[in-house]
N, C-alpha and C positions, 0 to 999 in steps of 0.2 A: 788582425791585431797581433801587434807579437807580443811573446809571455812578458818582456820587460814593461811592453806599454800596459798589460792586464793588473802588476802588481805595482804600476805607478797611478791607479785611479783616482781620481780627485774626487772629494769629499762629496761632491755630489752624484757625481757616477758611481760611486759606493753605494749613497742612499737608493738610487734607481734598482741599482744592482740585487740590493739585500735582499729580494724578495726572492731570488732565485736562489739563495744563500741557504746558510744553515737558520736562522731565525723563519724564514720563509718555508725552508720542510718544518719544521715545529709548529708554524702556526698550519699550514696548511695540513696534516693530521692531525690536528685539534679539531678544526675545523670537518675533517673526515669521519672522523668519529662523533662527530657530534650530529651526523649526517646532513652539513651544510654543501659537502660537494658529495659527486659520485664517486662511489668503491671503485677502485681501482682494480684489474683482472690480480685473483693470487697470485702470486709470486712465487718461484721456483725459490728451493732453499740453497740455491748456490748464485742465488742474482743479487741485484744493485740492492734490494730489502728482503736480505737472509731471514730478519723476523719478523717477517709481515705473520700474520696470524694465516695459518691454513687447514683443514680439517682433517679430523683423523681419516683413516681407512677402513673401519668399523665402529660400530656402537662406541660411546667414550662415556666410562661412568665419571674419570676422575680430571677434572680440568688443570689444576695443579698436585704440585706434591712439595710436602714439608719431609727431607730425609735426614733423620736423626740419628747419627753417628757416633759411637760412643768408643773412642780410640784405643784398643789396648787388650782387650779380648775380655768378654766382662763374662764371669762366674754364671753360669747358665742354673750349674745342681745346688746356686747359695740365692739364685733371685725365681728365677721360673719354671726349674724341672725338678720337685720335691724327689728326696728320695729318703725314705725309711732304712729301707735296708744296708744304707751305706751308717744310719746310724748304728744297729746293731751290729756292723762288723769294723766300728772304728778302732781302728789300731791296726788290722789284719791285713797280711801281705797278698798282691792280686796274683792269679796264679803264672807263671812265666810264662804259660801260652799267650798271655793277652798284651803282654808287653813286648814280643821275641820280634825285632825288626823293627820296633817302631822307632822313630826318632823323636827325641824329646832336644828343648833347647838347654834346660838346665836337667832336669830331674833326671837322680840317679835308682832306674828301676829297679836294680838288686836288692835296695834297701826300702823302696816306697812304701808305704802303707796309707791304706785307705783313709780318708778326712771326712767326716760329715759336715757337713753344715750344721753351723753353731744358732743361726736365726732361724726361728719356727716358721711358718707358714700357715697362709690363711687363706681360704674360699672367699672370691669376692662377688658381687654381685647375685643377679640371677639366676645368670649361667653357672657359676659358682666354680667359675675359674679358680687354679689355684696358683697363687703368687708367693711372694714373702713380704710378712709384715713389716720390711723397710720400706716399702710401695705402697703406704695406704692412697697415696693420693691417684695413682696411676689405677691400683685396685677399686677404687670406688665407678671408672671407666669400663670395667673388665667388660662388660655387657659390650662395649663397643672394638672390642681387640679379639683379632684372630690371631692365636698363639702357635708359632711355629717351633715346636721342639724337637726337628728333622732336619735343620740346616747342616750340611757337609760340605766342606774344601779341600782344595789339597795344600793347602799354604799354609804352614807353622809358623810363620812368621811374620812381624807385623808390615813393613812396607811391602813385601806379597801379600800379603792376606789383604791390605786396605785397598791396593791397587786393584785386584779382584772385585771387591766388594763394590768400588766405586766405578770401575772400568770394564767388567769381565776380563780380565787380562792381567796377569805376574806380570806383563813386561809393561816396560815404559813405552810413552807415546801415544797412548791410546785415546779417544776421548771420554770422558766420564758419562755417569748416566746422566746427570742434566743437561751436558751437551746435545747427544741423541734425543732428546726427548725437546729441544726447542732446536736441533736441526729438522727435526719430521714435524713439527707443529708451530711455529714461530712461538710469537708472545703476544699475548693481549695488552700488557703496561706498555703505555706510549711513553712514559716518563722514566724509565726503570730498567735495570737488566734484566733481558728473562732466565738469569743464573743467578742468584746473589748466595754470597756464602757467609756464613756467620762464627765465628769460634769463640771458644770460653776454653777455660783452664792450659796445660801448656800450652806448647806452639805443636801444631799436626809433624808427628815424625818424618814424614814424607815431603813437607815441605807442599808447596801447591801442583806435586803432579798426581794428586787423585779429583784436584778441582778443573784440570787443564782439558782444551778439547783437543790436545793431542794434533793429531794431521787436519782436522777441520779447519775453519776459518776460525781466529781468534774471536768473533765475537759470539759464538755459542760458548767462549769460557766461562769459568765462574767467577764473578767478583766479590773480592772481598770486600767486606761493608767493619771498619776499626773499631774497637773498641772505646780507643781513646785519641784524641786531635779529632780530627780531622775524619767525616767515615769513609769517603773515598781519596787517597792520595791526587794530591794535584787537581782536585776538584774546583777549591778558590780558585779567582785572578791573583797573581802576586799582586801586592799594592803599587808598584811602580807601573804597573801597566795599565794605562785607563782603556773606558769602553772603548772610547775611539781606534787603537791602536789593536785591542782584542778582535775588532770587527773587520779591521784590514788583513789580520794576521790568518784570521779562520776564511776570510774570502780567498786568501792569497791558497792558502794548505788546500780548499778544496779543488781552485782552479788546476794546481800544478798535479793535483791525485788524481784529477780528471783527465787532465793531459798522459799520465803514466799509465792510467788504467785504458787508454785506447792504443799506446801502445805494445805493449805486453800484456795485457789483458789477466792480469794477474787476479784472482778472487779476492787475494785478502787485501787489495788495493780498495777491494767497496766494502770489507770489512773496516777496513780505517776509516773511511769515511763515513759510515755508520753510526761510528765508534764518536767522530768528533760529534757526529750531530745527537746523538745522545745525551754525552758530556754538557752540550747548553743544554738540557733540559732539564738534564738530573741537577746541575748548578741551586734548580728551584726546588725539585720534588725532593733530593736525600734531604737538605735542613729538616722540610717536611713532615719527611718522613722518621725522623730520627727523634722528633720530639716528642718524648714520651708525654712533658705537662700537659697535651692533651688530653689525654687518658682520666678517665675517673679516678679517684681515688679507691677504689671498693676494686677496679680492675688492675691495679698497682700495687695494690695488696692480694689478691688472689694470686696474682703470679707471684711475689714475695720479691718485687722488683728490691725492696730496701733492704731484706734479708742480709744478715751476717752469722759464720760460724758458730759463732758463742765462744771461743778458746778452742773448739776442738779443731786441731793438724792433720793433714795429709803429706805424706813424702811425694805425691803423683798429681792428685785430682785438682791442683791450682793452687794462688793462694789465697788468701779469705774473700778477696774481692769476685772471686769463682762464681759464687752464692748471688750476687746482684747481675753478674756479665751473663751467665746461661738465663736467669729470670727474662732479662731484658731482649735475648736472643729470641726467646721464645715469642715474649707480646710483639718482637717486631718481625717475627715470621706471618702471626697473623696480620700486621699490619700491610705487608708484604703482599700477602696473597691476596689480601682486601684489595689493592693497588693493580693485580693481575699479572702480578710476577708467577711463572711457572714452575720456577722450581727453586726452593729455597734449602740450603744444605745450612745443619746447626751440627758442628762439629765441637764435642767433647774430649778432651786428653787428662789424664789418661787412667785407663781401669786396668793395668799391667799388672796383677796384683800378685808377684812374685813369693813377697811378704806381707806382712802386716794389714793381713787380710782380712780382720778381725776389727782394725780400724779406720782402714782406706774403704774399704767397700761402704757403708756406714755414711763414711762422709759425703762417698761419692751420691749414694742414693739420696743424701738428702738435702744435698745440692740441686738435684733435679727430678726429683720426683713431684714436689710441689708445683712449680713450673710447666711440665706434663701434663698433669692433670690439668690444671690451669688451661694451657691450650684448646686440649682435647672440648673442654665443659664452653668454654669459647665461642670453637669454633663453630659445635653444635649450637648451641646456642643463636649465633648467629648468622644460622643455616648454610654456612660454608663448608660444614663437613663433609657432605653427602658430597662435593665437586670437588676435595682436596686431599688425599693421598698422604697419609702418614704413615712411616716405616721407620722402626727404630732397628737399627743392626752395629753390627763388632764384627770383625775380623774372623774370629775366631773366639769357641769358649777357653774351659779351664779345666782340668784334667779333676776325678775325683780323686786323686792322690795329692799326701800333701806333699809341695817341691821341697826339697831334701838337699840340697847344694850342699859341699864343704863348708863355702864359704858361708853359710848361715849358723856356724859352731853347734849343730845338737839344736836348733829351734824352727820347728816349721811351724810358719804362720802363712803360707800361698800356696797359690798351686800354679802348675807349669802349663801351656799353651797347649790345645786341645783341640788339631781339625776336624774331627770323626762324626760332633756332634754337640751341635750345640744352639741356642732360641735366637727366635728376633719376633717381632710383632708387629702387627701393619692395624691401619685402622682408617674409616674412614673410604672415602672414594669408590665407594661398590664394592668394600669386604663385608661379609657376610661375619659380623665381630657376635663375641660370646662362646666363640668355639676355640678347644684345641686340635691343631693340625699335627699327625707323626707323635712316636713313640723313643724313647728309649731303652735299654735295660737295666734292671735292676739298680745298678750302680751307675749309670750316666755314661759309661764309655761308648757303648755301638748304637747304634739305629736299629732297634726290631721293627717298625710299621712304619713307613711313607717317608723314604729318604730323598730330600730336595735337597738338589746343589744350587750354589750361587747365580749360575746360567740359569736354574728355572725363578730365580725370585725376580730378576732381571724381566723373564720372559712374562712372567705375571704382572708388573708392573708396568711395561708397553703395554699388554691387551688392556691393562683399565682405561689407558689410556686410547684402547680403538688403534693400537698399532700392534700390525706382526709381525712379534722379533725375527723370523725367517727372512721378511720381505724389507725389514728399515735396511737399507746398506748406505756403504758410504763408496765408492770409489779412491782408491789410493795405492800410487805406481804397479796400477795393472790388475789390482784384486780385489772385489767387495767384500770389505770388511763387516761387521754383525757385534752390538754391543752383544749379544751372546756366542760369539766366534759359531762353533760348529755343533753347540749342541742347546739345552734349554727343551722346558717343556713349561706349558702354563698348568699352576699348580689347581684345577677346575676348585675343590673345596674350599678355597679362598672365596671365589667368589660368589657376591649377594645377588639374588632373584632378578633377572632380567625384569 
C-alpha cells in the first residue's frame, strides 16, 4: 500500500484500523494493567516504550519524589542554621582573612558587617530540631526531616547554581534529575507524564533548561502543568476539528513516524510517538486531575488552597495570588504521585533577598510554609510517605553579612549570595527524619563537620531510589555521561534502617 493510499482510508478502514492506533495502545495498557493481557518483556529505556516501568538495580526505598525548589538562594542563618554569636557581634567587621579572594555578586567586603538574624528560633518536635518560628507549620514535621546544614557549590550565581542543583552541571544541555530518574526507571502513571512540573510566584530565571532532558529523548522531559487556561498547552481539540478528523489525523502522524522511524531509526521518532499516544489519554486524566472540587473541604483548607496575603507585599515572592498557586501546587503534587507520577518538580521564585529582607523573607515563608506542612501531614497520613522522596533545595545560601551595595544609599536590609554553605531538607522515602546532618561555624560562613556537595545529594537521591549514581549513564557523542558527572558520594546518615 502506498503512503498516499494509507492517508486516504475510508471511514471504515479507519474503524478496522483504530485498534492498532493510538486509542488501541490506551485501551490495550488499560487493559494491561488491569492484568486482562500478559506483561509484556521490560523495555529498554531507549526503545519504542522509553517509560515502560522497570526496576531499580538495588533495594528502592522511594518510588517517587516530590523536589521542592525554592529559586533564589534562600537565607539558610535566618530559616535553618541558628546562630547566636552572630547576634552578639552584629555590627562587627569579619576579619579580611575570610573574605580575601572571595567573589561576592554585590557585597562590598571592605565595609561588610556582620547581620544577625532578626527572627528568633524554635525547637520543634521530638527530635527538637531547631528551625525559625516562621516555619511552624514545617516545624511541627521536624520528626520527619533530615536537616542538611553542609550543602557546598561552586556556583554564586543563580542560572549556575540552579542548573547544578537541578542537573549536576553549570553547563547547559544536560538532562535534569527527573529526567535520569524516569530514564533508569520508566513510570508507573499510564495516564500522566512521569516529569510533571509545577510553578508558583515569578516565572523560573532560567527559563525551562533546569526542567529539560537535555540530550536524552524529549519524553523523559518535564511538563509543565499552567496555572491558568489551560494546564497543558494544546491539550483541547480546536473546536473546528471534529473527532472524526482528529482520528484520521493521529492515524495518519503515526503511520508517517512509523514510516521515518524505520528509516533513520531515529529514538526521538518513538519519543514523538509516545508523546501523541499520551496526549489522548492525558486529554481525560489532566481535567481529572486538576480538579481540585473533589477534594474535601477540611483538605483545602489544610493546604490553605483559598489563602490570601492580607495586604502584606513582596518585591520577589509573586503576586498575592502566590498564596493560592504554591497551595494548589502542592495538593496537586500529592494528587500526582497518588496517580504514579514519578517525579514531580514545584518550583518557587523567588527568595533573592538582596534587600528587604525583613519583609520578603516573611512573606515568602508564609506563602508556603502552611502548604508544606500540609503535604508532608498528607502524605503520611495517607501512607505515601514512606514510597515518596521529598527535598526541598536553593541554589545557594546568603552570606551572614549584610549586602552593602552603593546603590542601596547607607540601608542594608539583605544579604549577598553564599556557595560555602548552606541547608536543604529531605524527608520521606527512606530518610531517617529528626536528625541534623553537618555543621557550620560560628557565624554561618564555612563548614567545620560533614561538607556535602551537590553531586552527593544527587548520589543520595538515586540510591533511595535503588540506583547507582556511578553505574546510571547515558550515552552521548562517544561519552557516558552521569547525572553526578565524575564525582558524588551517598551521604550513608541520610539514610533510615534498612
Amino acid at each position: 500500500m502506498t503512503l498516499r493510499e494509507r492517508i486516504e482510508l475510508t471511514r471504515r478502514d479507519f474503524l478496522v484500523s483504530a485498534g492498532r492506533g493510538i486509542g488501541g495502545v490506551a485501551l490495550a495498557s488499560l487493559f494491561q494493567a488491569d492484568g486482562l493481557l500478559a506483561a509484556e518483556p521490560a523495555a529498554a529505556a531507549g526503545s519504542a516504550a522509553p517509560l515502560t516501568p522497570r526496576p531499580p538495580t538495588a533495594r528502592a526505598r522511594a518510588k517517587h519524589c516530590i523536589f521542592l525548589y525554592m529559586e533564589g538562594g534562600v537565607s539558610q542563618v535566618d530559616l535553618f542554621d541558628p546562630k547566636p554569636r552572630l547576634k552578639e557581634l552584629e555590627g562587627q567587621p569579619v576579619p579580611e582573612a575570610m573574605t580575601k579572594n572571595v567573589r561576592f555578586a554585590f557585597l562590598q567586603p571592605g565595609t561588610a558587617r556582620l547581620m544577625a538574624s532578626p527572627h528568633p528560633f524554635r525547637r520543634y518536635g521530638r527530635s527538637g530540631l531547631e528551625m525559625s518560628a516562621l516555619l511552624p507549620h514545617l516545624g511541627a514535621c521536624a520528626d520527619d526531616l533530615v536537616l542538611i546544614r553542609s550543602l557546598h557549590t561552586e556556583a554564586f550565581n543563580h542560572h549556575p547554581g540552579e542548573l547544578l542543583m537541578y542537573t549536576g552541571s553549570q553547563l547547559l544541555g544536560r538532562p535534569s534529575v527527573g529526567s535520569w530518574v524516569n530514564y533508569a526507571l520508566g513510570s508507573p502513571s499510564q495516564n500522566l507524564p512521569g516529569y510533571v512540573v509545577l510553578t508558583a510566584g515569578r516565572a523560573p530565571s532560567g527559563g525551562n533548561t533546569m526542567f529539560s532532558s537535555g540530550f536524552m529523548p524529549s519524553c523523559f522531559a518535564g511538563v509543565l502543568l499552567h496555572n491558568q487556561g489551560d494546564a497543558v498547552q494544546d491539550l483541547a481539540t480546536p473546536p473546528a476539528v471534529t473527532a472524526e478528523m482528529r482520528h484520521y489525523g493521529l492515524d495518519a502522524l503515526r503511520d508517517l513516524n512509523q514510516l521515518r522511524q524505520k528509516a533513520v531509526g531515529d529514538p526521538e521518532i518513538a519519543s514523538r510517538v509516545a508523546a501523541y499516544e499520551l496526549a489522548a489519554r492525558m486529554q481525560l486524566s489532566v481535567p481529572e486531575l486538576t480538579d481540585l472540587a473533589q477534594e474535601p473541604a477540611a483538605v483545602l483548607a489544610a493546604y490553605g488552597v483559598h489563602r490570601q496575603p492580607g495586604g502584606r507585599k513582596t518585591q520577589r515572592g509573586g503576586g498575592p495570588e502566590t498564596f493560592s498557586v504554591f497551595a494548589k501546587n502542592c495538593l496537586l503534587a500529592r494528587r500526582l504521585v497518588e496517580r504514579g507520577v514519578r517525579f514531580v518538580a514545584i518550583h518557587h521564585a523567588s527568595w533573592d533577598h538582596h534587600n528587604d529582607l525583613d519583609t520578603d523573607l516573611p512573606y515568602n515563608c508564609l506563602a508556603t510554609d502552611q502548604p508544606l506542612g500540609a503535604l508532608l501531614r498528607d502524605l503520611k497520613e495517607r501512607g505515601l510517605l514512606d514510597e515518596t522522596l521529598v527535598v526541598w533545595a536553593s541554589e545557594f545560601g546568603r552570606t551572614p553579612l549584610g549586602e552593602n551595595r552603593p546603590s542601596f544609599a547607607g540601608r542594608v536590609s539583605g544579604r549577598d549570595h553564599h556557595p560555602f554553605a548552606f541547608s536543604v531538607w529531605m524527608a520521606g522515602g527512606g530518610v531517617r527524619g529528626g536528625q541534623v546532618i553537618g555543621a557550620t561555624d560560628e557565624l554561618g560562613w564555612g563548614i567545620v563537620q560533614d561538607p556535602i556537595h551537590v553531586n552527593d545529594l544527587h548520589a543520595t537521591l538515586l540510591h533511595l531510589f535503588g540506583l547507582n549514581h556511578e553505574q546510571l549513564t547515558y550515552r552521548f557523542q562517544g561519552r557516558d555521561f552521569r547525572l553526578t558527572d565524575v564525582a558524588g558520594r551517598v551521604v550513608e546518615p541520610v539514610l533510615g534502617r534498612s
